[in-house]
C-alpha positions in Angstrom: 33.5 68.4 79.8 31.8 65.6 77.7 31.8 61.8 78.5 33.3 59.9 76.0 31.3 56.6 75.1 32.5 53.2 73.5 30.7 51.5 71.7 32.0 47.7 70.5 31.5 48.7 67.1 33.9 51.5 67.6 36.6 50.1 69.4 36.8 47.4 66.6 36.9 50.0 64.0 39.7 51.4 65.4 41.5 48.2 66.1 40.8 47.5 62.1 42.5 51.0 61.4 45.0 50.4 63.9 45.9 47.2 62.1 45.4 48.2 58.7 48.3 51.5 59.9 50.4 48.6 61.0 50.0 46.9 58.1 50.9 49.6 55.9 54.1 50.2 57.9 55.4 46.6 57.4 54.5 46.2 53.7 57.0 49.2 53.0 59.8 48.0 54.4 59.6 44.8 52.4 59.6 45.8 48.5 58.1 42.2 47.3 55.3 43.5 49.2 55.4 46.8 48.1 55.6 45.8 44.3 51.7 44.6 44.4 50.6 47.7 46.0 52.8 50.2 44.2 51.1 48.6 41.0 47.1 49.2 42.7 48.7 53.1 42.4 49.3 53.1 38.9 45.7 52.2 38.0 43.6 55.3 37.0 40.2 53.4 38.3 42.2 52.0 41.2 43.3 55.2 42.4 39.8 57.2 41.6 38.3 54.7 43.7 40.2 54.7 46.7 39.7 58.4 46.8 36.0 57.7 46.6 36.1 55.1 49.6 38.4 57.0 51.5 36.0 59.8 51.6 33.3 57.2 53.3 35.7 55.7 55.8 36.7 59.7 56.9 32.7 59.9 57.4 32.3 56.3 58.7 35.5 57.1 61.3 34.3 60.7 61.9 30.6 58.9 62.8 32.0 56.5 65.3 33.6 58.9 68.5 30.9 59.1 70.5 29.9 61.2 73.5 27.3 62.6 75.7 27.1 66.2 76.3 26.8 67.6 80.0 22.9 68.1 81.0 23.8 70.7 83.9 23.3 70.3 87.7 25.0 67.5 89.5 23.3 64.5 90.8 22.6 63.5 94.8 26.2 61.9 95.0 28.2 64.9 93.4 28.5 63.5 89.8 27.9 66.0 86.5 24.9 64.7 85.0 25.2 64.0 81.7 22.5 64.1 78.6 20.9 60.6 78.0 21.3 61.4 73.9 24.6 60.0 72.8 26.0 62.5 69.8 29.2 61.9 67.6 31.7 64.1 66.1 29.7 64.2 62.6 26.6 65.0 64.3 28.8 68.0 65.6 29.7 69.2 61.9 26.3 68.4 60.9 24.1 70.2 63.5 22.1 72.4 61.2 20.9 69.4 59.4 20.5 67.5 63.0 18.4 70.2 64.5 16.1 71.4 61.5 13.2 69.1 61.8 10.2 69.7 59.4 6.7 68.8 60.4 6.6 65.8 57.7 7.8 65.7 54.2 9.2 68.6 52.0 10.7 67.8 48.7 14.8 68.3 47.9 15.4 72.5 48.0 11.5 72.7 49.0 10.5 75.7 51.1 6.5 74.5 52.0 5.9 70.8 52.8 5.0 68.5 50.6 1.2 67.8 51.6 -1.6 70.1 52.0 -2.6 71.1 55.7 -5.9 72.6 56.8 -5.1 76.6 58.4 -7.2 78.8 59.9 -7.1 82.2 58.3 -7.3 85.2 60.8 -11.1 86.1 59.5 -11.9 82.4 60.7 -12.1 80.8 57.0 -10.4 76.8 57.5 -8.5 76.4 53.9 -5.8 73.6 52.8 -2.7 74.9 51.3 0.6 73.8 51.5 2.4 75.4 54.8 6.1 77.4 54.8 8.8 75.0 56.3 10.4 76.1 59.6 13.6 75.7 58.4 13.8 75.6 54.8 14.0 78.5 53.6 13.3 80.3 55.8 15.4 83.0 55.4 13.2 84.4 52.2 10.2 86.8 52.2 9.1 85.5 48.9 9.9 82.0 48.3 8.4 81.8 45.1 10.3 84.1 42.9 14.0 84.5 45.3 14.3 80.3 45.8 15.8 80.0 42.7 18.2 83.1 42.5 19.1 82.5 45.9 19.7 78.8 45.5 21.9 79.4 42.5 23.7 81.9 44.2 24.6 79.8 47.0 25.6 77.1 44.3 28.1 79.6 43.2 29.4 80.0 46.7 29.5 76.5 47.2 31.5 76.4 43.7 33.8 79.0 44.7 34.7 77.9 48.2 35.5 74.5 46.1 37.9 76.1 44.1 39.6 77.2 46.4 40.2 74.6 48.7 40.7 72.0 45.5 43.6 74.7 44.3 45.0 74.6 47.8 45.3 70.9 47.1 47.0 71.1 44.0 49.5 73.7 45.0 50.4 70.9 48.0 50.7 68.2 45.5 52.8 70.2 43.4 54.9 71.4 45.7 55.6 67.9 47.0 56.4 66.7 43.9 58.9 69.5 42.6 60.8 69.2 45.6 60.9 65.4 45.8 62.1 65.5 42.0 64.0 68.8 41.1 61.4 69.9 38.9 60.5 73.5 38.5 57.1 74.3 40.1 55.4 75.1 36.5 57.1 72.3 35.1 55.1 69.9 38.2 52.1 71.3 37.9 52.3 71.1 33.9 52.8 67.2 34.3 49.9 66.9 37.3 47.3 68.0 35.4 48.2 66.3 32.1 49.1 63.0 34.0 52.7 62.4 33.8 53.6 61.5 36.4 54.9 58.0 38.0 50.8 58.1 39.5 48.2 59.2 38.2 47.8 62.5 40.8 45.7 64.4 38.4 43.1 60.9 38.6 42.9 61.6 42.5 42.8 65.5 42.1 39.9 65.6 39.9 38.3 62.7 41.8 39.3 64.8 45.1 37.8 67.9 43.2 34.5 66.6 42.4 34.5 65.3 46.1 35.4 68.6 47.2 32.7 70.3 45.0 29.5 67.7 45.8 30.6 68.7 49.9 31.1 71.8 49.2 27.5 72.9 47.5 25.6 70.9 49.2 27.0 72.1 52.7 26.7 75.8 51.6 22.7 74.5 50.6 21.9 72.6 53.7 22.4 75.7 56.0 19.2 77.4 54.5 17.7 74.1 52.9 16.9 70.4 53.1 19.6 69.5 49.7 17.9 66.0 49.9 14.3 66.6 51.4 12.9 65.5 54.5 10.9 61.8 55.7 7.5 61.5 57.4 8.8 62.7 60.6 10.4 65.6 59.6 14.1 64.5 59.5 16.6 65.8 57.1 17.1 63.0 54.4 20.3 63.9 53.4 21.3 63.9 57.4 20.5 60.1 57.5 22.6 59.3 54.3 25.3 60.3 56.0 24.8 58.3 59.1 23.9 55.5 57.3 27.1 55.4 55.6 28.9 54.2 59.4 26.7 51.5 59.1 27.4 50.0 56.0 30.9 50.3 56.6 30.7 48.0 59.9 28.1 45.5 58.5 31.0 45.4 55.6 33.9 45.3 57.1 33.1 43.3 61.1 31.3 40.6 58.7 34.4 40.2 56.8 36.7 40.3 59.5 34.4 37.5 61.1 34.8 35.4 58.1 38.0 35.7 56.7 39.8 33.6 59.6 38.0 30.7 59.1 37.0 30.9 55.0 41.4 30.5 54.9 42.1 28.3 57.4 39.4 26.1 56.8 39.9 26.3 52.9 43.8 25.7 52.1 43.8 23.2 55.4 41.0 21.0 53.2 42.8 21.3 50.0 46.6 20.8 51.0 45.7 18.0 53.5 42.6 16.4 51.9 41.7 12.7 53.5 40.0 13.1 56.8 40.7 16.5 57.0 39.0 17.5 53.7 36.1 15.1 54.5 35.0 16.8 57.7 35.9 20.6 56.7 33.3 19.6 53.6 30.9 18.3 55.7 31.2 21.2 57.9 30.5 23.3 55.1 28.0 21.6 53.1 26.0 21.1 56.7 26.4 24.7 57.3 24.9 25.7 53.5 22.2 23.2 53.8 20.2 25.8 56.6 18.8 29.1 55.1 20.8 31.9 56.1 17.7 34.1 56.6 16.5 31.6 59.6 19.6 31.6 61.1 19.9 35.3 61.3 16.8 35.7 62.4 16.7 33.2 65.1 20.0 34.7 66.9 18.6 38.1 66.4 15.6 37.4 68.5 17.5 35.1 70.9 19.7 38.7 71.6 15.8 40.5 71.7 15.3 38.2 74.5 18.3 38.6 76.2 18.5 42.7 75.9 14.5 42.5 77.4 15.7 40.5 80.4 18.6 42.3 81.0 17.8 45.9 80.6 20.5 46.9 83.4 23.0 46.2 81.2 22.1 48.8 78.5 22.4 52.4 79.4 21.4 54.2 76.5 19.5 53.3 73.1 22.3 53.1 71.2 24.0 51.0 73.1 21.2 48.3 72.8 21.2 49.1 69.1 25.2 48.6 68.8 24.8 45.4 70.4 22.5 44.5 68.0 24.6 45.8 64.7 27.5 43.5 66.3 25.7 40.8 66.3 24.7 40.8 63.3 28.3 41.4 61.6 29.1 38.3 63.6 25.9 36.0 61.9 26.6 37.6 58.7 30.0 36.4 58.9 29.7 33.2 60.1 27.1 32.4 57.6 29.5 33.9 54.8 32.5 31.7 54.6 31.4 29.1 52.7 31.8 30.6 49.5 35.5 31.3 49.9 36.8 28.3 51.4 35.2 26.4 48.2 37.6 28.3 46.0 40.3 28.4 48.3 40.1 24.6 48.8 40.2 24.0 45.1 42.9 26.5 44.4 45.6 24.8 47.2 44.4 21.3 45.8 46.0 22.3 42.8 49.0 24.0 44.2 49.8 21.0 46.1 50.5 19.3 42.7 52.8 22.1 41.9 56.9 21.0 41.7 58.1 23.7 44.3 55.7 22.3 46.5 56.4 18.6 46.1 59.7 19.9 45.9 59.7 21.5 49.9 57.8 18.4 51.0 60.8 16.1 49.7 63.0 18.0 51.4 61.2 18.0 54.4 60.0 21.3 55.2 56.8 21.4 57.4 53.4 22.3 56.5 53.2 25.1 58.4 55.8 27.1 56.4 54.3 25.2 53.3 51.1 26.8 54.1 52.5 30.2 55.2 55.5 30.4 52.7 54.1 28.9 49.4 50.2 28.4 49.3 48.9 31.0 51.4 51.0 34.3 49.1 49.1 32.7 45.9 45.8 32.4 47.0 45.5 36.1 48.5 45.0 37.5 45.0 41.1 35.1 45.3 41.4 36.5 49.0 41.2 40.1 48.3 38.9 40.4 45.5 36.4 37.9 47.4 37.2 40.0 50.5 36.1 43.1 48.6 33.5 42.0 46.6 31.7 40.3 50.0 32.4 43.6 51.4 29.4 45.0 48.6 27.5 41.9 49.0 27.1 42.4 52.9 26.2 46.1 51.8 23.3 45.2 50.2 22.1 42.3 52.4 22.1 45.0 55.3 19.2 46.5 53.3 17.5 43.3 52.4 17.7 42.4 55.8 16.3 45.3 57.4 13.5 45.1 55.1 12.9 41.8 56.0 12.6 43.0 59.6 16.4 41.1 61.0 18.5 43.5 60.2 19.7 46.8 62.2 17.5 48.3 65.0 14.9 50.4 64.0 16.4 53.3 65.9 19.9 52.7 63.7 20.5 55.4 60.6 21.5 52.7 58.4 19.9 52.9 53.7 18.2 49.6 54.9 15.9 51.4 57.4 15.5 54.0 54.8 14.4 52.0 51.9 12.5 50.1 54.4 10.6 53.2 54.9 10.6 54.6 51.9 9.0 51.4 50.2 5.1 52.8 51.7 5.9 56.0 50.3 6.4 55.1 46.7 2.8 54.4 47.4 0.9 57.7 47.9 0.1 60.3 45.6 2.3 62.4 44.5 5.2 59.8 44.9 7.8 60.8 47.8 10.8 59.1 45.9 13.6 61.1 47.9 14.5 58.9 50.3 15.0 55.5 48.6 16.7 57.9 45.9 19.5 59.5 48.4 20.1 56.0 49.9 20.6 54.2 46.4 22.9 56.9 45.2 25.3 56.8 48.2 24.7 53.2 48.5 25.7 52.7 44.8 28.9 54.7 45.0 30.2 53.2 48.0 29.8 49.9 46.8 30.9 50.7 42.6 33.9 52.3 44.3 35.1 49.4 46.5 34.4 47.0 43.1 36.3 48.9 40.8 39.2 48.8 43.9 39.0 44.8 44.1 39.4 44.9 40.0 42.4 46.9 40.5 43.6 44.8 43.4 43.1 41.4 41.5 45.2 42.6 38.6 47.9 44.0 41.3 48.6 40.3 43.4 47.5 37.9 40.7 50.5 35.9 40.4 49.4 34.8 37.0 49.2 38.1 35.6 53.5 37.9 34.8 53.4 41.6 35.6 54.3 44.2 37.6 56.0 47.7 37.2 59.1 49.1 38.8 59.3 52.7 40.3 59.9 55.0 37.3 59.7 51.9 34.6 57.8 50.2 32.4 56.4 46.9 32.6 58.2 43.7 32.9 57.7 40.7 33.2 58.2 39.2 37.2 60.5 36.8 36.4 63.1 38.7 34.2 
């Protein structure tokens, strides 16, 4: 049996999920709230999107159950001992790439390393030549003239096995949809493919497909070869993108979480209440903007060095000291965050307070807490979202920046800061090991174009301004007709 670990960072990614299921639940049994949303699912980029970031959450999610394998034996009081390396459920899936460790670097598909090594040949001659990989490729007798028939036939595997599960897709799609409406099964998958349909499926089936296809080939590839190369030590490279990908999804989504409560609060309090109120959440504000946030994150971090090097009782494994660490830094990142959004959000409920329906509930003598709730809160959380999402790419990339910097994640976390961190000396030597900083910007870029392009669609979805939304099977209209 294995022994489950929790990590914080875990348990509050579940919580978020947890809430955001919740959330999902409530919002369809209330159509005004359903109306926003149903409109995010008529965008073509909106949908393609969330396909994209759905993908990285399944990783991120997949990446975060963690458990320690049994060592064998039993210890002097009875108990199973249990392996001091904490593994997850994607280092399961991904144990061929886990466990084939190079010497040092090999390019992408490479079968020898990358650098020339000095070997003694068996008459006693010392001569430099660039050694066969362990791992990569290792199943050929002649690397020079199979790699490339055998990598393109494993391609075509990969594109096969694609195929097939992307057509096993479609037929579920289709057959959901000719049974929901009546239609015959040709006639369904006729209008899926060529996009009429209330949403755009055949946006999120080709997005799926491509998905599908990229997992696919490059699965099929990484059993005989490293798709991505490997680093200095050996490690696959395309085995630490994925890990990394966990990491940027807590540093974007804890951070936010962090901030959100008191960017809102904070900002419509100042703006509907102004006078004294206003004055000191300002001063707050401007106090808090005033101190680089580069010294304060760096000064907490090494206030929780301190702490985790006094207290090393308290840490049973490695990655439970790194954890620590990535937690506490979602929290800095977040306190030191909110300041942007309760700017706008304090000048957007400044001018709502103007507004007639709301001079027109404060004549009547409603309270400001349903004012807030009930009238300023539902048209500000169009700026909420998008700033929401697009701080959510922002805190991405300051992962990386940070890391470089030396305050960001441990050392010992998978995260594209560490990588690009390393890879910064290699861009150095001669030839140029560019494989690592180019795997992390590639995943690093899509995860954060995706989740923009979502916030554009989400903007345009609950901007009350917009005077548009579109009912199921209809055109558009205009919100107040």
């Amino acid at each position: 049996m294995v022994k489950l670990v929790f990590l914080w960072t875990d348990a509050l990614l579940y919580v978020l999920v947890a809430t955001v299921l919740l959330s999902a639940w409530y919002i369809r049994s209330h159509e005004h709230l359903r109306a926003p949303w149903r409109e995010v699912l008529h965008s073509r980029l909106g949908v393609a999107a969330m396909v994209v970031l759905a993908a990285y959450v399944t990783i991120g999610l997949l990446d975060s159950v963690h458990f320690r394998m049994p060592a064998g034996g039993r210890a002097a009081d009875g108990a199973e001992r249990y392996s001091g390396r904490v593994l997850s459920v994607l280092d399961l899936i991904l144990t061929p790439l886990r466990t084939h460790e190079e010497e040092t670097y090999s390019a992408p598909l490479a079968t020898r390393l990358y650098t020339k090594e000095t070997v003694e040949l068996p008459d006693g001659r010392d001569v430099r030549i660039y050694p066969r990989l362990r791992y990569g490729g290792a199943q050929l007798r002649d690397p020079a003239r199979e790699r490339i028939p055998d990598i393109l036939h494993t391609v075509l595997r990969g594109a096969v096995f694609a195929l097939v599960l992307w057509a096993a897709l479609l037929a579920l799609v289709v057959a959901r949809l000719a049974r929901r409406h009546r239609w015959r099964v040709l006639h369904a998958l006729y209008r899926v493919l060529s996009g009429r349909t209330e949403h755009p499926w055949n946006v999120a089936l080709y997005t799926a497909g491509a998905l599908i296809l990229f997992g696919s080939v490059t699965g099929h590839l990484a059993v005989h070869y490293h798709v991505f190369g490997t680093d200095k030590v050996g490690q696959d490279v395309f085995y630490e993108t994925l890990k990394s990908i966990r990491t940027g999804l807590v540093i974007g989504t804890l951070s936010t979480l962090v901030m959100l409560p008191l960017a809102i609060v904070l900002g419509i309090t100042a703006g509907y209440f102004r006078s004294w109120v206003d004055d000191v959440i300002q001063y707050l504000y401007t106090t808090l903007n005033s101190i680089p946030g580069v010294l304060l994150i760096a000064a907490a971090i090494l206030m929780l060095e301190v702490y985790m090097a006094n207290h090393p009782q308290n840490f049973q494994t490695v990655i439970a000291r790194a954890d620590l660490r990535l937690l506490f830094l979602c929290i800095i990142l977040g306190i030191t965050s909110w300041t942007g959004l309760c700017r706008l959000l304090r000048g957007e409920a400044l001018k709502l307070r103007e507004l007639d329906y709301i001079q027109a509930a404060q004549a009547f003598g409603v309270g400001h807490t349903k004012i807030l709730t009930r009238h300023i809160l539902p048209n500000v959380m169009h700026i909420v979202l998008i700033t929401v999402v697009l701080d959510f790419s922002g805190l991405v990339l300051a992962e990386a920046v940070l890391t470089y910097v030396g305050v960001g994640v441990d050392p010992t976390t998978y995260s594209w800061g560490n990588m690009i961190n390393g890879a910064r000396l290699e861009l150095a030597r001669d030839p140029v090991v560019w494989w690592s900083l180019a795997a992390a910007f590639v995943f690093m870029f899509g995860l954060v174009l995706s989740a923009n392009l979502f916030a554009d669609a989400v903007r345009d979805a609950f901007d009350p301004r917009s005077g548009t939304t579109r009912g199921p099977g209809s055109g558009r209209r205009d919100v107040g007709a």
